[in-house]
C-alpha positions as semicolon CSV with decimal commas, in nm:
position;residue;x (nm);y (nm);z (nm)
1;X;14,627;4,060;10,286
2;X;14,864;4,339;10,300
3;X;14,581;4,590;10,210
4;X;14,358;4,462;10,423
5;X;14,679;4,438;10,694
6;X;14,704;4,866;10,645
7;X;14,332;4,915;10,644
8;X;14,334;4,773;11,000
9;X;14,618;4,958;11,109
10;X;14,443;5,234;11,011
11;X;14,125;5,187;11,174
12;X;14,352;5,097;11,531
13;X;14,450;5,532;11,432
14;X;14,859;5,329;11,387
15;X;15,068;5,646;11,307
16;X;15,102;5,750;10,947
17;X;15,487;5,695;11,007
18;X;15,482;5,291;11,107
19;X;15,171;5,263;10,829
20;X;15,445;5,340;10,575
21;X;15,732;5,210;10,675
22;X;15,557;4,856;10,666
23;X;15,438;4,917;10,279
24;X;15,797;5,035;10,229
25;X;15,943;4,653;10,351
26;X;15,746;4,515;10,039
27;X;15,716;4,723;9,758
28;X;15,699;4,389;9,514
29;X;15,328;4,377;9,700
30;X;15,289;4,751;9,738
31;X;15,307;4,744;9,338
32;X;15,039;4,496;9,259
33;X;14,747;4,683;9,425
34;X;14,603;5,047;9,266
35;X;14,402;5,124;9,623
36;X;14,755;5,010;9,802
37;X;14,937;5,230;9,585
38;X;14,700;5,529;9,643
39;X;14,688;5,465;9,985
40;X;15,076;5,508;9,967
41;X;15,023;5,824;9,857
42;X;14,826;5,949;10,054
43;X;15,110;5,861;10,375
44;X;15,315;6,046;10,176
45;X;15,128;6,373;10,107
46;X;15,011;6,380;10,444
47;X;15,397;6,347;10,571
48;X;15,473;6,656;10,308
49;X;15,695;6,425;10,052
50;X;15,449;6,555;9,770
51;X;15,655;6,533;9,473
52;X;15,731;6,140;9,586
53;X;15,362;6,133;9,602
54;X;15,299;6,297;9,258
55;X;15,565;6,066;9,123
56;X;15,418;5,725;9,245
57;X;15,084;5,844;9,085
58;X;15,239;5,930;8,756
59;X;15,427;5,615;8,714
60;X;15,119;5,384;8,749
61;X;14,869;5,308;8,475
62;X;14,537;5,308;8,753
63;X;14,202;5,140;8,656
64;X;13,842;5,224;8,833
65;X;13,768;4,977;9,085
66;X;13,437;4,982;9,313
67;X;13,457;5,225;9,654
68;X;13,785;5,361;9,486
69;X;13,609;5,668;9,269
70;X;13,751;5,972;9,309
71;X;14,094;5,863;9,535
72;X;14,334;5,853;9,301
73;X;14,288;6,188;9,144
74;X;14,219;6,351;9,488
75;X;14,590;6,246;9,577
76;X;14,710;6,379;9,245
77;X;14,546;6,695;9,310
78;X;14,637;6,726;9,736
79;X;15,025;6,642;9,583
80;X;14,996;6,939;9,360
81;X;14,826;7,181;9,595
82;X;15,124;7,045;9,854
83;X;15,369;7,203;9,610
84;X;15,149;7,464;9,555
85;X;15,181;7,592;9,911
86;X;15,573;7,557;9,940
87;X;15,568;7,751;9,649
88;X;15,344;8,048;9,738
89;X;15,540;8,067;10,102
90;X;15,860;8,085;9,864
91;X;15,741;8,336;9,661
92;X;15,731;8,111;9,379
93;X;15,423;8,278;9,204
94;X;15,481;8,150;8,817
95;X;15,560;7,771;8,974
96;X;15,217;7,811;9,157
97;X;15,035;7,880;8,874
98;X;15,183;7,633;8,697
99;X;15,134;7,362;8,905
100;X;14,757;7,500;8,959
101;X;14,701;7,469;8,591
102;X;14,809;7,095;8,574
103;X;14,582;7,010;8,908
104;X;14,301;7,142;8,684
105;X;14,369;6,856;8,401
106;X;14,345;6,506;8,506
107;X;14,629;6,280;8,304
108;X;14,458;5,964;8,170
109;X;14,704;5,737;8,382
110;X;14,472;5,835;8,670
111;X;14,229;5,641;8,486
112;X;13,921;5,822;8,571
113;X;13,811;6,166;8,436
114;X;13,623;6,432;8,659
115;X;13,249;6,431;8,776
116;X;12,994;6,657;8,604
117;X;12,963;7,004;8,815
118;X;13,341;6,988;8,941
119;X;13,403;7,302;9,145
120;X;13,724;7,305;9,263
121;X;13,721;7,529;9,493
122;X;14,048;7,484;9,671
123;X;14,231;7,498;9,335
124;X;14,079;7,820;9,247
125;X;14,123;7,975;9,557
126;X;14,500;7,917;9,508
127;X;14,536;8,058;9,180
128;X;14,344;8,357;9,274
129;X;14,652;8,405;9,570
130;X;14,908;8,287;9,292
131;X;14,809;8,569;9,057
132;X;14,823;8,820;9,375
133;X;15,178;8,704;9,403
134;X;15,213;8,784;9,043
135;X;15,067;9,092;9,071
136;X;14,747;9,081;8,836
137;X;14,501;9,159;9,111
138;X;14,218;9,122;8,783
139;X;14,332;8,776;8,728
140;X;14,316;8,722;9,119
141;X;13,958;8,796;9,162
142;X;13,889;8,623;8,860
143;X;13,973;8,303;9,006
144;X;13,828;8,392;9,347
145;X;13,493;8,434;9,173
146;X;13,502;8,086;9,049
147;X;13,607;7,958;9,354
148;X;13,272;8,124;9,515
149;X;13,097;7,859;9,296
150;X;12,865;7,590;9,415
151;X;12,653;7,471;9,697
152;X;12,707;7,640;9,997
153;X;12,532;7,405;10,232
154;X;12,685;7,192;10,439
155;X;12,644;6,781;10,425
156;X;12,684;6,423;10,575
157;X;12,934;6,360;10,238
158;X;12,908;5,973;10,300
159;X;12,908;5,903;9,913
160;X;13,220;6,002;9,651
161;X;13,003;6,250;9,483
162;X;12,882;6,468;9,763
163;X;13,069;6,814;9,791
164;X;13,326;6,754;10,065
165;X;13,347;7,018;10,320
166;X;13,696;7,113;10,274
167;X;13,550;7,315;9,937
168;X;13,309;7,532;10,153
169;X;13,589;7,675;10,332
170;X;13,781;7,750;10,049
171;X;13,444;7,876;9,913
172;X;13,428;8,128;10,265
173;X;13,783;8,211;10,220
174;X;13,733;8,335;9,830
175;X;13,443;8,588;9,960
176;X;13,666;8,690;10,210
177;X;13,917;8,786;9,928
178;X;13,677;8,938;9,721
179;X;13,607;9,159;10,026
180;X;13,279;8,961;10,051
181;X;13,339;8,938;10,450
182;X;12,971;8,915;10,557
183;X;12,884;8,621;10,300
184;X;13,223;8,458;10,398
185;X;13,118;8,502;10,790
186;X;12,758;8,361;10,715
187;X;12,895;8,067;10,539
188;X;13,160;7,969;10,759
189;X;12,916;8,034;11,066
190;X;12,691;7,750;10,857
191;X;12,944;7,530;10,872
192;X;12,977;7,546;11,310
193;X;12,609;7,548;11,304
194;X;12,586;7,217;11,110
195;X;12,819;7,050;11,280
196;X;12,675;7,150;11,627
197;X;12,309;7,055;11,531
198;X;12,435;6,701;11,373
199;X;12,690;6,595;11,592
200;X;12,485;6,356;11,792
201;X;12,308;6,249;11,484
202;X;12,402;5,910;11,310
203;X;12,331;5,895;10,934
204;X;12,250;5,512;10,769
205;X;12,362;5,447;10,424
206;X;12,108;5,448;10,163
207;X;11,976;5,067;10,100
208;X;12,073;5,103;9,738
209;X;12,420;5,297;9,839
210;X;12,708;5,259;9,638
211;X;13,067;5,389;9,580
212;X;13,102;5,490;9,918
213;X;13,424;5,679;9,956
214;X;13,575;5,405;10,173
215;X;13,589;5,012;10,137
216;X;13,667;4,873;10,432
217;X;13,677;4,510;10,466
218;X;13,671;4,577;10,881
219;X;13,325;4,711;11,064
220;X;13,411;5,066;11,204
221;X;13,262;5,269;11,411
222;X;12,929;5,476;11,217
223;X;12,905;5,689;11,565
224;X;13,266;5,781;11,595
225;X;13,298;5,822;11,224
226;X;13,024;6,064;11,238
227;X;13,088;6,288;11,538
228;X;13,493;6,306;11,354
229;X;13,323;6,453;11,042
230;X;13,125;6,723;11,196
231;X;13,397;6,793;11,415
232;X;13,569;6,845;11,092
233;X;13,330;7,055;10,949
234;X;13,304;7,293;11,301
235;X;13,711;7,312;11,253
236;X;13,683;7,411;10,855
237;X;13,410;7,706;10,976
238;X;13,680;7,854;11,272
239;X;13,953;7,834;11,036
240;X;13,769;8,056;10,819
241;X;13,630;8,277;11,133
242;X;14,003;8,324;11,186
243;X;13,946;8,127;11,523
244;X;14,246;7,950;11,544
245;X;14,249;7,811;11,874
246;X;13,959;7,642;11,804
247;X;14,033;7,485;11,529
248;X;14,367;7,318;11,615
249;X;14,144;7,199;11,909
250;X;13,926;6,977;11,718
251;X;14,138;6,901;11,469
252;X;14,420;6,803;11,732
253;X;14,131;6,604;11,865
254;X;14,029;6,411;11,549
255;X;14,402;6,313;11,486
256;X;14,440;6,163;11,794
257;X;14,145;5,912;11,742
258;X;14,279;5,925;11,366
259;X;14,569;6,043;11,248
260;X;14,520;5,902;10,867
261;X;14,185;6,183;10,861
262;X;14,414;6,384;10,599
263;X;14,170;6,666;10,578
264;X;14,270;6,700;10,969
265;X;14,631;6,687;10,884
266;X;14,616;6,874;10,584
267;X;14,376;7,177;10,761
268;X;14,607;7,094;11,116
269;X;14,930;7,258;10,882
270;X;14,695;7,520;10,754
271;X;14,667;7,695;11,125
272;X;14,992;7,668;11,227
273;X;15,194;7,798;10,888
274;X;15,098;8,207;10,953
275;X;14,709;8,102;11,085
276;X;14,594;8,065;10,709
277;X;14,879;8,190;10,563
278;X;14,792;8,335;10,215
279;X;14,748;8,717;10,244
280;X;14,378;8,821;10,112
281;X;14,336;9,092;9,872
282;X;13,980;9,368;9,817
């Protein structure tokens, strides 16, 4: 009940802040549930308290439940990259790296082990500007070449497998820091384009669909849900236009009809610490 208690609250867009602090009044229930628990940590990554996050993960023996595939690790993973960025704005090349390394390895506790075809694009990305830091420029493009990887199309992404859109960007960013700046502008322009041609669209599950990347136990709204991800997606291709008025316009927008859409928060910080704030190297 207390799950499905939060899921409503979250649906109603109930700030992150009064989400928590009702978990936080029963943490006897808050310990019997693996989704409850990864929601948890996902209030506190978005509210920047990543090593808390990391270190309710890592105390918790999860196990694979249906709808749940791939939410656990992606917490483990958006706690490290958290640190990640405190570190990099600190100077803090060597912790970067380190903590990049261990984002790359998935510790059984998480009970579930990566999908075939893993790109990781965000995780590359921010070893290639950890190595800058460090000074191996090699090493930097190294891992900006493997953060170039995979498809470069845009999608709905209703199902846990499908490439989220956050990778593109990171995808756009790594050309950019290649000195790639015309196949960085042409994907990032893709990404607009999408979302302006699909906007108005709605997309129906598959009848056979399965793991979807949210269970909700409350009808929401397909329409709304929709139009938030391909504003999303439009805000992901200005970031990486370096148009950063209007991204912090739709993703402003999208927080105020939900302000659990992490990617929003998450990209939302992104703008407003030094507009992108990693410098790129050629």
């Amino acid at each position: 009940m207390l799950y499905e208690y939060d899921q409503l609250h979250r649906l109603l867009g109930t700030p992150i802040a009064t989400r928590r602090a009702v978990l936080e009044q029963t943490p006897e229930l808050l310990a019997q549930r693996d989704d409850l628990t990864c929601e948890y940590a996902a209030m506190l990554n978005m509210q920047e308290h990543h090593q808390q996050a990391l270190d309710v993960l890592m105390a918790r023996n999860f196990h694979p439940w249906e709808g749940g595939e791939g939410r656990v690790a992606s917490q483990y993973v958006a706690a490290l990259v958290g640190l990640v960025r405190t570190a990099l704005q600190s100077h803090q090349a060597t912790t970067a790296i380190t903590l990049l390394e261990q984002a790359l390895h998935y510790p059984v506790n998480l009970g579930e082990g990566k999908l075939p075809g893993s790109n990781e694009n965000h995780i590359r990305y921010y070893l290639g500007c950890a190595w800058q830091h460090a000074g191996d420029l090699a090493r930097a493009r190294h891992e900006w070449h493997l953060a170039t990887r995979g498809d470069g199309q845009p999608s709905s992404a209703q199902y846990y497998n499908d490439q989220p859109p956050d990778l593109l960007l990171y995808q756009g960013l790594a050309w950019h820091a290649l000195g790639e700046t015309t196949k960085a502008h042409e994907l990032c322009t893709r990404l607009v384009h999408y979302a302006t041609q699909h906007r108005d669209q709605t997309p129906a599950p598959d009848y056979f669909a399965v793991s979807l990347p949210t269970f909700l136990v409350f009808d929401d709204n397909p329409q709304q849900r929709h139009r938030i991800h391909c504003d999303y997606v439009a805000a992901l291709g200005h970031i990486g236009l370096g148009q950063w008025d209007e991204a912090r316009t739709l993703l402003q927008g999208i927080l105020a009809v939900e302000p659990s859409h992490q990617g929003s928060v998450v990209h939302l910080r992104f703008c407003e610490t030094a507009q992108g704030g990693f410098p790129h190297a050629h």
